[in-house]
C-alpha positions in Angstrom: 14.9 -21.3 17.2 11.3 -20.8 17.4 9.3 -18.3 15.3 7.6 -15.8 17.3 4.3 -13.8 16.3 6.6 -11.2 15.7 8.9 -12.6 12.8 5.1 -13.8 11.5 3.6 -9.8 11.6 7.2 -8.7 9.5 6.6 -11.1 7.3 3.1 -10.6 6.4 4.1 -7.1 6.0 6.7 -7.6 3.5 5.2 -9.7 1.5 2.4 -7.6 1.1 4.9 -4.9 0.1 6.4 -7.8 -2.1 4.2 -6.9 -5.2 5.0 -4.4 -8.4 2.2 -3.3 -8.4 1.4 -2.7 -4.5 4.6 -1.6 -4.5 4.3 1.3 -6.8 0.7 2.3 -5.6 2.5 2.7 -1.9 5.0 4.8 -2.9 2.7 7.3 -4.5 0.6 7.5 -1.9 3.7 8.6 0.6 3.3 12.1 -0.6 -0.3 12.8 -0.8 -3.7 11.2 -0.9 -5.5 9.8 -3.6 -8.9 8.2 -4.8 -8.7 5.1 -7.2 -9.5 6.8 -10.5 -5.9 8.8 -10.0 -4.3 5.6 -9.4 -5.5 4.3 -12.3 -4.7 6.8 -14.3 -1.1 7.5 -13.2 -0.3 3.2 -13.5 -2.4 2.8 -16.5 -4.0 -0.6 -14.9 -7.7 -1.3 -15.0 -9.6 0.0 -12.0 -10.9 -3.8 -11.0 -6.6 -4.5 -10.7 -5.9 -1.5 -8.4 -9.1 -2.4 -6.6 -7.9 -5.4 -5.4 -3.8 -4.7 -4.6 -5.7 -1.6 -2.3 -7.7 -4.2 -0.4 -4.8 -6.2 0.0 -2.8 -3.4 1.7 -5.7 -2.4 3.4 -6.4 -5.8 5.0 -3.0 -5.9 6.1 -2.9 -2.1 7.9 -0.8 -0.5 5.2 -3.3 2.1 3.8 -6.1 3.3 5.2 -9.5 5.3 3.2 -10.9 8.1 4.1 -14.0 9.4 2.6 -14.2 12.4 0.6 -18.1 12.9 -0.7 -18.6 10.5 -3.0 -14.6 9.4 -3.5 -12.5 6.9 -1.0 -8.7 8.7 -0.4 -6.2 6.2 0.6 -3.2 7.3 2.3 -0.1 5.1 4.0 -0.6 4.5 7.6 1.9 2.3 8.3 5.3 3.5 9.8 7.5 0.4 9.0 5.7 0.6 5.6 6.7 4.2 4.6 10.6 3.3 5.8 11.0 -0.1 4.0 9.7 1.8 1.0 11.8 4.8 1.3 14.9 2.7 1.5 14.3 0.2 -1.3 13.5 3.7 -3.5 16.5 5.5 -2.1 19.0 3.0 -4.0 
């Protein structure tokens, strides 16, 4: 069997999902948006680590940021995102 573009895009998907870390910062942002100094705070990471696990997700049409003044919010964006989290946290 050949692998279509389409096995390729679910892949890429969950293996950016496949992460702790990017995990965790996914599933937080499923009920409301926030800026990267609250992320930080809540996992108790350094801000340079939560940087870059948001660009990653970013980069792969997870999250999106939205600016607020001065701040970035980042919220989920991505549909198949928000329902492979919800099951793997509904166990």
């Amino acid at each position: 069997m050949k692998i279509e573009g389409n096995y390729t895009e679910k892949a890429e998907l969950l293996k950016a999902l496949a992460h702790p870390t990017r995990l965790c910062i996914v599933h937080g942002l499923m009920d409301s948006e926030c800026n990267v100094n609250k992320i930080t705070g809540c996992m108790e990471m350094p801000q340079s680590t939560i940087s870059q696990q948001l660009a990653i997700l970013r980069s792969k049409g997870i999250i999106e940021g939205r600016r607020k003044g001065t701040e970035i919010c980042y919220s989920v964006i991505n549909k198949k995102a928000r329902e492979i989290v919800t099951l793997l946290m509904n166990d």
